[in-house]
C-alpha positions in Angstrom: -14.0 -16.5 -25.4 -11.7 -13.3 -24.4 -8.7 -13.6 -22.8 -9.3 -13.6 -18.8 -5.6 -14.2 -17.4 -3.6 -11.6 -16.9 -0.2 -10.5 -15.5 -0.6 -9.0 -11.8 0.8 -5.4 -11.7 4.4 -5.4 -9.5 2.8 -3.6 -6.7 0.4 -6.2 -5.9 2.8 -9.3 -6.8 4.6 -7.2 -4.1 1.9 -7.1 -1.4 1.2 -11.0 -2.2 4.5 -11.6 -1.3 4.4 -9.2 1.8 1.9 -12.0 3.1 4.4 -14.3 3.8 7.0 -12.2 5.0 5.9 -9.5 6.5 3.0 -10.7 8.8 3.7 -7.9 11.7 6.0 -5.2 13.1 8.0 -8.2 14.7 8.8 -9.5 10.6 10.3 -6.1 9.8 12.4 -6.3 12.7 13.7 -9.5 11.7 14.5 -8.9 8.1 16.4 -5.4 8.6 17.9 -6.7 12.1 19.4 -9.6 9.9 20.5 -7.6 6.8 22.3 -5.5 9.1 24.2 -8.3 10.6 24.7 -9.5 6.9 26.4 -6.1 6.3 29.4 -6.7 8.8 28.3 -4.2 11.0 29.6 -4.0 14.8 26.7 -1.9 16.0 23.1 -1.9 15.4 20.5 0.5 16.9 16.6 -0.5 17.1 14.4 1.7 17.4 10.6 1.5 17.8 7.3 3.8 18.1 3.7 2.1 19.0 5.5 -1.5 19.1 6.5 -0.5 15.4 3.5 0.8 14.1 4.2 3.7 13.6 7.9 3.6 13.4 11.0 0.8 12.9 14.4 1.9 12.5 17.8 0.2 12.4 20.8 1.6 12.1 23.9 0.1 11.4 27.8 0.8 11.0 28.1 -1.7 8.5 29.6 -1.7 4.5 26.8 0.4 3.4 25.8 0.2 -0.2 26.4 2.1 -3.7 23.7 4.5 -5.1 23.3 1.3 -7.4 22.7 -1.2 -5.0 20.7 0.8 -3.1 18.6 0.8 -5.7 18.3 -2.2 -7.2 18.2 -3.6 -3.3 14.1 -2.7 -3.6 13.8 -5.1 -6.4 11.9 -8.1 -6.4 14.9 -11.2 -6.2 17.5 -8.9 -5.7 20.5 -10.3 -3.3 24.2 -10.2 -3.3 23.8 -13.2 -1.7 24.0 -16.1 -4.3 24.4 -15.9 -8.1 23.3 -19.4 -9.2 21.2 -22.3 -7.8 24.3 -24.5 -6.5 24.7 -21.6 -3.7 21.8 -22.8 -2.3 23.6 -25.5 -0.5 26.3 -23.4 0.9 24.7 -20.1 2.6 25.7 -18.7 5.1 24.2 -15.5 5.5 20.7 -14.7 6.8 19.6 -13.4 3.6 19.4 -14.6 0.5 16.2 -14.9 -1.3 16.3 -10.9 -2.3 12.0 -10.7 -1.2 12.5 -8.6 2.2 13.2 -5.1 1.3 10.6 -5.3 -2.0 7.9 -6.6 0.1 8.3 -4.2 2.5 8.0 -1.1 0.9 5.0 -2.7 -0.8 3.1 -1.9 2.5 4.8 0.3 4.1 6.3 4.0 3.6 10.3 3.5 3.6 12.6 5.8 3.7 16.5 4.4 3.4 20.1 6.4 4.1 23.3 4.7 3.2 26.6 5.1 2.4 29.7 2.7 1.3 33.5 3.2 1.9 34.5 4.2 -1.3 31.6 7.0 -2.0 32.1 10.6 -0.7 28.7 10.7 0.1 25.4 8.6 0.3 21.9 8.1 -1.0 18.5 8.6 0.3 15.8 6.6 -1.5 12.2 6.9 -0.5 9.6 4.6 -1.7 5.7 4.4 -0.1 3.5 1.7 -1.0 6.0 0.0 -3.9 6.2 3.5 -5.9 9.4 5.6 -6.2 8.9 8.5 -4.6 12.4 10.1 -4.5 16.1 9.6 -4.2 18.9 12.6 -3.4 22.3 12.3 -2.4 23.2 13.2 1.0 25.5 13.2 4.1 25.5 10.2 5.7 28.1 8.0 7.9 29.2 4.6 6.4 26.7 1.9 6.8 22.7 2.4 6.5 19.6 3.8 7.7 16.3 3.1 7.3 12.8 4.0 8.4 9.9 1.6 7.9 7.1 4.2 8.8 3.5 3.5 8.7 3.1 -0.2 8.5 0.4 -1.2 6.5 -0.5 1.9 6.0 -2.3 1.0 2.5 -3.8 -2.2 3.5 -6.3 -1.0 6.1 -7.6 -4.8 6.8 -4.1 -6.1 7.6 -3.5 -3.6 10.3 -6.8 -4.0 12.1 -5.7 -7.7 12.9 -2.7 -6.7 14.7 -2.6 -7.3 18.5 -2.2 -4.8 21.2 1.2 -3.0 21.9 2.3 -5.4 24.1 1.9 -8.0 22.3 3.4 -6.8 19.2 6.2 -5.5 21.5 6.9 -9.1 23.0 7.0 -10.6 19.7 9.2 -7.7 18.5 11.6 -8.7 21.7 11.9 -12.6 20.9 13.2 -11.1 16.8 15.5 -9.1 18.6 16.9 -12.1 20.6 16.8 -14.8 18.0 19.6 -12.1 16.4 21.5 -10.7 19.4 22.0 -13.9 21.0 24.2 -15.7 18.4 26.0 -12.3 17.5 28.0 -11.7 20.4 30.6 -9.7 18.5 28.0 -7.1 17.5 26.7 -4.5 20.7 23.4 -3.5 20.4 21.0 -1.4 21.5 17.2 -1.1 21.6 15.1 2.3 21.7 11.0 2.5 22.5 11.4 6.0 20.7 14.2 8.4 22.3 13.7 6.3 25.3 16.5 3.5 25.7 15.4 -0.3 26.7 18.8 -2.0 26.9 22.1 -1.9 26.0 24.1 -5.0 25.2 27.8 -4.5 24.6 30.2 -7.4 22.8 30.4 -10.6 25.1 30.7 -14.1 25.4 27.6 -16.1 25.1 27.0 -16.6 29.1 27.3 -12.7 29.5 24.9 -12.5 26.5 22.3 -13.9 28.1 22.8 -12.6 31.6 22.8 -9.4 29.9 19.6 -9.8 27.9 17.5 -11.7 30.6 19.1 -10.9 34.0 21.5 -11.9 36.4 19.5 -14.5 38.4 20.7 -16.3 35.3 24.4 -16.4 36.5 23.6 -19.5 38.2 21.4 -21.4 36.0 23.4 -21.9 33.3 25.1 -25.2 32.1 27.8 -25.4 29.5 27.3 -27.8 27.2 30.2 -28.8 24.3 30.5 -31.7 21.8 32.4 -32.1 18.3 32.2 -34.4 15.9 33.3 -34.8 12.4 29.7 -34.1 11.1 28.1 -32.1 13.5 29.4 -29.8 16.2 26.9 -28.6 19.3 27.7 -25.6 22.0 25.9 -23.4 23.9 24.3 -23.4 27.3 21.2 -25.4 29.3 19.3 -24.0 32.2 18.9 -26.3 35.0 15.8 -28.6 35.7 14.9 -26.9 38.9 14.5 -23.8 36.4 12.1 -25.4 34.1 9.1 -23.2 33.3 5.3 -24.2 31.6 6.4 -21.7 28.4 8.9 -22.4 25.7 9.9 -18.7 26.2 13.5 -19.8 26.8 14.0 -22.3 24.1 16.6 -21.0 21.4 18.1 -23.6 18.9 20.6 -22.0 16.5 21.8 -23.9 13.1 24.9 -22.2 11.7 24.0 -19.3 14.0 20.2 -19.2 12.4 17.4 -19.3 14.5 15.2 -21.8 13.6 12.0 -23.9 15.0 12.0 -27.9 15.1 9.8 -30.0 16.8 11.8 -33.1 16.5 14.6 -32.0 18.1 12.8 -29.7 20.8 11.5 -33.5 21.7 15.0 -34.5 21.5 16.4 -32.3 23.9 13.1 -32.8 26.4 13.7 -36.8 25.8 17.3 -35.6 27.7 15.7 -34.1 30.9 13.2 -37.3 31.3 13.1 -37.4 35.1 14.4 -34.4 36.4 11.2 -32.1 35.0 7.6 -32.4 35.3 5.5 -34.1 32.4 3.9 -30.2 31.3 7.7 -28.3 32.0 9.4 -27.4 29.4 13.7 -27.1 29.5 15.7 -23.8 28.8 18.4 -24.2 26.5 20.4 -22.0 24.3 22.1 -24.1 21.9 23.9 -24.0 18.2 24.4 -26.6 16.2 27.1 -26.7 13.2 26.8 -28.9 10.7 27.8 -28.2 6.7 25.8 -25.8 4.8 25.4 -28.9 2.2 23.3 -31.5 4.5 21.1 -28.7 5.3 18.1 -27.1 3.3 17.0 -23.7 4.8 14.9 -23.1 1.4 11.6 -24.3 2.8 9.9 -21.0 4.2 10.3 -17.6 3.5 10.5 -16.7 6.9 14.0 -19.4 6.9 12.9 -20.5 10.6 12.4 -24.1 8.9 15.0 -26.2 7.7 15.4 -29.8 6.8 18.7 -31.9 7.8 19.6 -34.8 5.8 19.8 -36.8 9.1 17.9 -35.8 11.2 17.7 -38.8 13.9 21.6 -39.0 14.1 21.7 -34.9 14.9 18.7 -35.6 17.5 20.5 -38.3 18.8 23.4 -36.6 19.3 21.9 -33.8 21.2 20.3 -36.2 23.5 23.1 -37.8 24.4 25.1 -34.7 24.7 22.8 -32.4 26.9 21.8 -36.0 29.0 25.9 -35.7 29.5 26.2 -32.2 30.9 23.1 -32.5 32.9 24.6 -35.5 34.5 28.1 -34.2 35.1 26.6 -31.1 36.6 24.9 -33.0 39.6 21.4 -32.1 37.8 20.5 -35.9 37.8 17.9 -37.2 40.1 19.3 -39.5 43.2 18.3 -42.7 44.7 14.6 -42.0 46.0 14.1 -43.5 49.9 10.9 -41.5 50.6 8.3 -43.7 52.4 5.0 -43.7 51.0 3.4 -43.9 54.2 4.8 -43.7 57.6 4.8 -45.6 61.0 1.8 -44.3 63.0 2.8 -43.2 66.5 -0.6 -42.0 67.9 -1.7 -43.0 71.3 -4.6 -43.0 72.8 -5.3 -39.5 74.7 -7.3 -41.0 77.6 -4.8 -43.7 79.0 -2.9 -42.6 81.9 0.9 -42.5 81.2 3.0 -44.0 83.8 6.8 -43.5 84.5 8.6 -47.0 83.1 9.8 -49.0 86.3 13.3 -50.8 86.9 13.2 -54.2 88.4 16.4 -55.4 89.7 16.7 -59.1 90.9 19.6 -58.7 93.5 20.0 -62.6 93.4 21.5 -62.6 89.7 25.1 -63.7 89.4 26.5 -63.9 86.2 29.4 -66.3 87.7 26.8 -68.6 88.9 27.8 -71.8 86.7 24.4 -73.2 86.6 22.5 -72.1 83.9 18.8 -70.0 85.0 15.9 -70.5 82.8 15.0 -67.1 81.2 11.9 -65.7 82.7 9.3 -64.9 79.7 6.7 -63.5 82.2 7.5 -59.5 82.0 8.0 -59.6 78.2 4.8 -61.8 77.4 3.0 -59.5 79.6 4.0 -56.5 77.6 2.9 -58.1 74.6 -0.2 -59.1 75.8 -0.6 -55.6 76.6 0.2 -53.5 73.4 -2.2 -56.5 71.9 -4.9 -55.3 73.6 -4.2 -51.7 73.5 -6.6 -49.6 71.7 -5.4 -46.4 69.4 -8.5 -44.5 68.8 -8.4 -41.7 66.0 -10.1 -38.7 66.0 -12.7 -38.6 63.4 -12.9 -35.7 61.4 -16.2 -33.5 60.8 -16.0 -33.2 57.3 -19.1 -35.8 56.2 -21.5 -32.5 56.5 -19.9 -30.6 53.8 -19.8 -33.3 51.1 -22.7 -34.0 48.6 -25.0 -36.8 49.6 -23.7 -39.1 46.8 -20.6 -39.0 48.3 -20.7 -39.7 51.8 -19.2 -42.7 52.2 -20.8 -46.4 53.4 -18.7 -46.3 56.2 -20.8 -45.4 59.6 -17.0 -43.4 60.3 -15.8 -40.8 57.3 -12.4 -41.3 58.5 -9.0 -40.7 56.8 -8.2 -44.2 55.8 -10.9 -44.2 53.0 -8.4 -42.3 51.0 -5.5 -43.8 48.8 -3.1 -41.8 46.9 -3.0 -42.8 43.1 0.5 -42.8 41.6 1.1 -39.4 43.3 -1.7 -37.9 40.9 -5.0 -39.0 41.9 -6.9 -39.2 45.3 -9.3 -42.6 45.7 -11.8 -43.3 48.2 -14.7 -44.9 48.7 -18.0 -43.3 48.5 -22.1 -44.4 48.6 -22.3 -44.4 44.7 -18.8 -46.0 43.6 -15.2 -45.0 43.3 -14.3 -41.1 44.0 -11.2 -40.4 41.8 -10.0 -36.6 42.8 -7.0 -35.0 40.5 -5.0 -33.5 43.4 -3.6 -30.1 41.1 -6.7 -29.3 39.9 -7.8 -29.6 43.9 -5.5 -28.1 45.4 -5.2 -25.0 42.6 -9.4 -24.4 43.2 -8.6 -24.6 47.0 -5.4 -21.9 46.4 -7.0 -19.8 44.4 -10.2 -19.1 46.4 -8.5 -18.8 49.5 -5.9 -16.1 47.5 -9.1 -14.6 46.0 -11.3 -13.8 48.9 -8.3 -13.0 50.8 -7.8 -10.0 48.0 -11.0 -8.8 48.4 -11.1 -8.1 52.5 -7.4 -8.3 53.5 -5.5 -6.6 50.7 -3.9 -4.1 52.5 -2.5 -6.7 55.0 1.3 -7.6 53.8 4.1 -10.4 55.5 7.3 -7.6 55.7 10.0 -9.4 54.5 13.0 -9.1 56.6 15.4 -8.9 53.8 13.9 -7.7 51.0 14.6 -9.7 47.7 16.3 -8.4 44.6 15.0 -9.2 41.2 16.9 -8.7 38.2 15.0 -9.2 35.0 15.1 -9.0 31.1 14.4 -5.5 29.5 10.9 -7.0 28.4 9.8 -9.1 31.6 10.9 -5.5 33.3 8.3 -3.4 30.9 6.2 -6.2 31.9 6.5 -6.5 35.5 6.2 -2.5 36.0 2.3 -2.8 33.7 1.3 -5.9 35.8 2.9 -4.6 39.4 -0.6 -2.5 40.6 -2.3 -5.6 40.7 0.5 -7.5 42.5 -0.1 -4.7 45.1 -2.7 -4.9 45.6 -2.6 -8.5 46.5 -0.7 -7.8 49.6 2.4 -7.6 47.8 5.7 -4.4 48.0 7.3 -4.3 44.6 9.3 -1.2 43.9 11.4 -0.4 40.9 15.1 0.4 41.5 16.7 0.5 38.3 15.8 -0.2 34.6 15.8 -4.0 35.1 16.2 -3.8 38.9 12.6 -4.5 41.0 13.2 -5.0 45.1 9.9 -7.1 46.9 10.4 -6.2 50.7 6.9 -7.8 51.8 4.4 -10.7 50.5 0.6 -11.1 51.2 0.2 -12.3 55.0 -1.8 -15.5 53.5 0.6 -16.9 51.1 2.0 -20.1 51.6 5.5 -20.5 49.5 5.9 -23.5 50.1 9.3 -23.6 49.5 8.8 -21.5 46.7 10.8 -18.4 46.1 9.4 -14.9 45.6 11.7 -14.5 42.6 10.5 -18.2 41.2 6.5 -16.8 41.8 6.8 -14.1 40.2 8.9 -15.4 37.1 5.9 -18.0 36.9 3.5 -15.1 36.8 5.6 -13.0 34.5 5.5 -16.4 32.1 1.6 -16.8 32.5 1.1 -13.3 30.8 3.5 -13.6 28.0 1.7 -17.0 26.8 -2.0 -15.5 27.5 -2.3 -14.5 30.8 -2.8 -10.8 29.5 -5.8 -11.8 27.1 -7.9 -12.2 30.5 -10.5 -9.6 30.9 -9.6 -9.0 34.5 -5.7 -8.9 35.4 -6.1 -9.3 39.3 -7.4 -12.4 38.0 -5.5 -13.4 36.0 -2.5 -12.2 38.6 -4.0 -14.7 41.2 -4.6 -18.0 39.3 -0.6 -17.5 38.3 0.4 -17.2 41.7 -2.1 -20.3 42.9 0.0 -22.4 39.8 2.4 -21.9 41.5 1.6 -22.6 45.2 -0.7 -25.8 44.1 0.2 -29.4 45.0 2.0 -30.5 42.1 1.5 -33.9 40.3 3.9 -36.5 41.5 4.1 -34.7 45.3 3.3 -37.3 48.2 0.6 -36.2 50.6 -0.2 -38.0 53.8 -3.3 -39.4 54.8 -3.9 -36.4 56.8 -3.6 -34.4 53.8 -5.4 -35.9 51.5 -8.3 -35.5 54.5 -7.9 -31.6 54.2 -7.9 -31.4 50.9 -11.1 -33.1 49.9 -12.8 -31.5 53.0 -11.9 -27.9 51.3 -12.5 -28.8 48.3 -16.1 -29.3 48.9 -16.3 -26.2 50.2 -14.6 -24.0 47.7 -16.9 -21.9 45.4 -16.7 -24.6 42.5 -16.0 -27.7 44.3 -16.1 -29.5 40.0 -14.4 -27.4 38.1 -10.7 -25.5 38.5 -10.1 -22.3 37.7 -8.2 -23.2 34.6 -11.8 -24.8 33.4 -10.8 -28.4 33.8 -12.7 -31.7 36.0 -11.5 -31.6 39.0 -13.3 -35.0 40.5 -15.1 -37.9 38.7 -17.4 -40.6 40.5 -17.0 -43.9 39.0 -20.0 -46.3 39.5 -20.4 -48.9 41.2 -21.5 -51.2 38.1 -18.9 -49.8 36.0 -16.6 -51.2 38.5 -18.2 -54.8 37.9 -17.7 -54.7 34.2 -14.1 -53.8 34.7 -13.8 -57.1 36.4 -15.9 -59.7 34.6 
């Protein structure tokens, strides 16, 4: 039998490899971004064409490397990094498994400038598809620049599943944070070709972040500091009241890595219990220091994995530290007092109201030392009377718009069929069973039609704000907010840009409800609907209104009245799709009357 294993070629041992680190334009950003950091530098330059499909540059002012290094640094497991297997346990560099460079100039066409201190001039080396191609010395400033041109340029399959531009732009943005956020030291700047995105000079960490995702962030931002002997945490919470349905503003930094864990994503949640809703996740922006030697950051090639040798005690600790801040800064619930359900004050309309009369007894002598008997007769009269006083209640028309199985036994559909269900659910009574009503998914079918046919005939009609409202927002949510604003608009809204990151909304559509909601809060919530999916949606105004009717819904956990409960159901059941919500979930369930039997016997 002939031989039939055989030694893969270097260029495709290099594009196997590419797989796993270079899955988009977003893993070349990351790699270079982070070698460029590596290299000392105190200013980095991104620049981007077609979110980096056609072109991803960095440039940095950094040590720069010899015409040696430079090429050997396009070698498979070639690093400067570590020298033996021991440094494995004591990195603390980005880099360090010497795969980045090699796999990326197995599928893309790279073309790299650099120059150290102690050469006169530099090297350019230009490689396409893992073959050499050329390298020439040249004039070059110390540090390095390279192109990454053409991705996947020879791997036709691998560029047909990448997403559209602003997708690949997003994911490109969240690279650039998880670098720029823990390297304050190091201004940077961002480029969508010659046009510039954002500038972000050296800072602390609070400025940082203000700078990167706006100034509304001023005020939502919590310090948070605790040391101990094995670990040390810093860094920043956002406030409960600022808790959003995304994980968009989730950053955990170990060693001033980025990096992804579950656990201690629970953790940190575990330390808000109470002061967010159940589906809300926190912001936070924190870094944990711990020694190089209880970690192991060896587990991916992408290094966004690690493994802590405790990992309960660091959770722990977190906990208890953030549950600290949080309560320290007065973001911890008080004492509750709400009434679930109030006194009822109606009267009767009919019965004539009579002006109260004073009865004086001119006899009475409080001197007088023989003791009267009280006279009972006036107040056992009044009691007597209030006894026999009948409130009637209004009874509501709403029996003709519900479905025959539900109208209830009751000769009277009246409000007090209905009972509120640990602040979630809506019970009543009906001819077949048990009506059990989720009051979100209700109340967001209700919003959303009322926000949707009011699009369609009234979208011209707008509430003029008599201060208009000032948004400041992140260099992405403001590339964002400028592709989405049409359709806002058109909903009745006035959104015009002032600056690069500045957007003013001086009026609101006539029909909107904000319940307490501000305009900067709605449109953040629609801003996070698009960036986890909202865009995929075949029609934008659509999409547009069911983030604004999240929004303006009833949430889970909010009391409602009697009287509201009544409304609700009765437009329910006259809303275009009185049984399922426009996020595609059951929005009322009838529970039989024999089921009801069997839960009791």
């Amino acid at each position: 039998m002939a031989d039939i294993i055989k030694l893969l070629p270097e260029s495709v041992a290099n594009q196997i490899a590419a797989g796993e680190v270079v899955q988009r334009p977003a893993s070349v950003v990351k790699e270079l971004l982070e070698n460029a950091v590596d290299s000392g530098a105190t200013s980095i330059d991104l620049i981007v064409k077609d979110a980096g499909k056609t072109l991803i540059q960095v440039i940095d002012n950094g040590k720069g490397m010899s015409v040696a290094d430079a090429r050997m640094a396009f070698e498979r497991h070639a690093t400067s990094k570590i020298n033996r297997a021991e440094d494995l346990f004591a990195i603390k560099s980005f880099g360090f498994r010497g795969e980045a460079l090699a796999s990326i100039a197995s599928v893309a066409r790279v073309d790299m400038k650099t120059r150290d201190a102690e050469s006169d001039a530099g090297v350019n080396i230009v490689i396409e598809g893992s073959k050499f191609i050329s390298q020439e010395m040249c004039a070059v400033p110390q540090g390095t620049n390279i192109q990454v041109k053409d991705l996947f340029f020879n791997i036709p399959a691998r560029r047909q599943f990448l997403k559209s531009d602003n997708s690949e732009m997003h994911h490109i943005w969240d690279e650039f944070h998880h670098v720029a956020i823990p390297n304050q030291h190091i201004r940077f700047r961002i480029f969508d070709g010659s046009r510039i995105l954002s500038t972000h000079e050296p800072s602390n960490l609070q400025q940082r972040i203000v700078s990167l995702f706006g100034k509304q962030y001023q005020q939502r931002l919590m310090p948070v500091a605790q040391d101990t002997q094995y670990v040390k945490v810093s860094g920043v919470v956002i406030r409960p009241e600022y808790s959003k349905k995304t994980r968009g503003e989730q950053f955990l930094f170990v060693n001033n890595r980025f990096i992804r864990s579950n656990y201690i994503n629970a953790a940190i949640k575990n330390a808000y219990q109470g002061l967010i809703q159940p589906d809300a996740f926190p912001g936070y922006f924190l870094f944990i220091e711990v020694d190089p030697a209880e970690i192991d950051i060896n587990i991916h090639p992408t290094k966004t994995e690690i493994k802590f040798r405790d990992e309960r005690m660091v959770a722990t600790f977190i906990t208890s530290t953030v549950r600290r801040t949080l309560g320290t800064g007065n973001a911890m619930p008080s004492i509750d007092f709400e009434v679930e359900q109030g006194i009822d004050f109606s009267m009767n309309p009919e019965r004539e109201v009579k002006i109260p009369q004073i009865r004086v007894n001119p006899d009475f002598n409080p001197f007088r030392n023989s003791v009267q008997p009280i006279d009972y007769t006036s107040a056992e009269r009044s009691r007597i009377h209030w006894e026999n006083e009948s409130v009637r209640v209004p009874e509501p028309d709403i029996a003709d718009s519900l479905p025959s199985e539900l109208t209830s036994e009751t000769p009277s559909f009246n409000g007090e069929t209905y009972i509120q269900a640990g602040r979630r659910y809506i019970v009543s009574s009906v001819k077949s069973g048990l009506l059990l009503v989720d009051q979100y998914q209700a109340s967001l079918r209700i919003v959303y039609d009322e926000l949707l046919n009011t699009t369609y005939t009234e979208h011209k009609h707008a509430r003029v704000l008599m201060f208009p409202e000032k948004i400041s927002l992140s260099a992405a949510d403001s590339e964002l907010m400028a592709e989405i604003s049409d359709e806002l608009n058109k909903s009745g809204f006035v959104i015009s840009q002032l600056g690069r990151d500045m957007f003013s909304v001086s009026a609101v559509p006539e029909h909107v409800d904000l319940k307490g909601v501000s305009v900067t809060q709605l449109l953040e919530g629609v801003l996070e609907d698009f960036k986890s999916g909202g865009s995929l949606k075949s029609d934008r105004r659509e999409a547009v209104i069911l983030s604004m009717a999240r929004k303006l819904t009833v949430r889970p956990g909010q009391f409602m009245s009697r009287e509201m409960m009544q409304l609700m159901i009765s437009k329910l059941f006259t809303s275009s799709n009185p049984e399922i919500s426009p996020e595609g979930k059951k929005i009322f369930s009838i529970v039989a009357a024999d089921d009801l039997s069997k839960w009791l016997h």
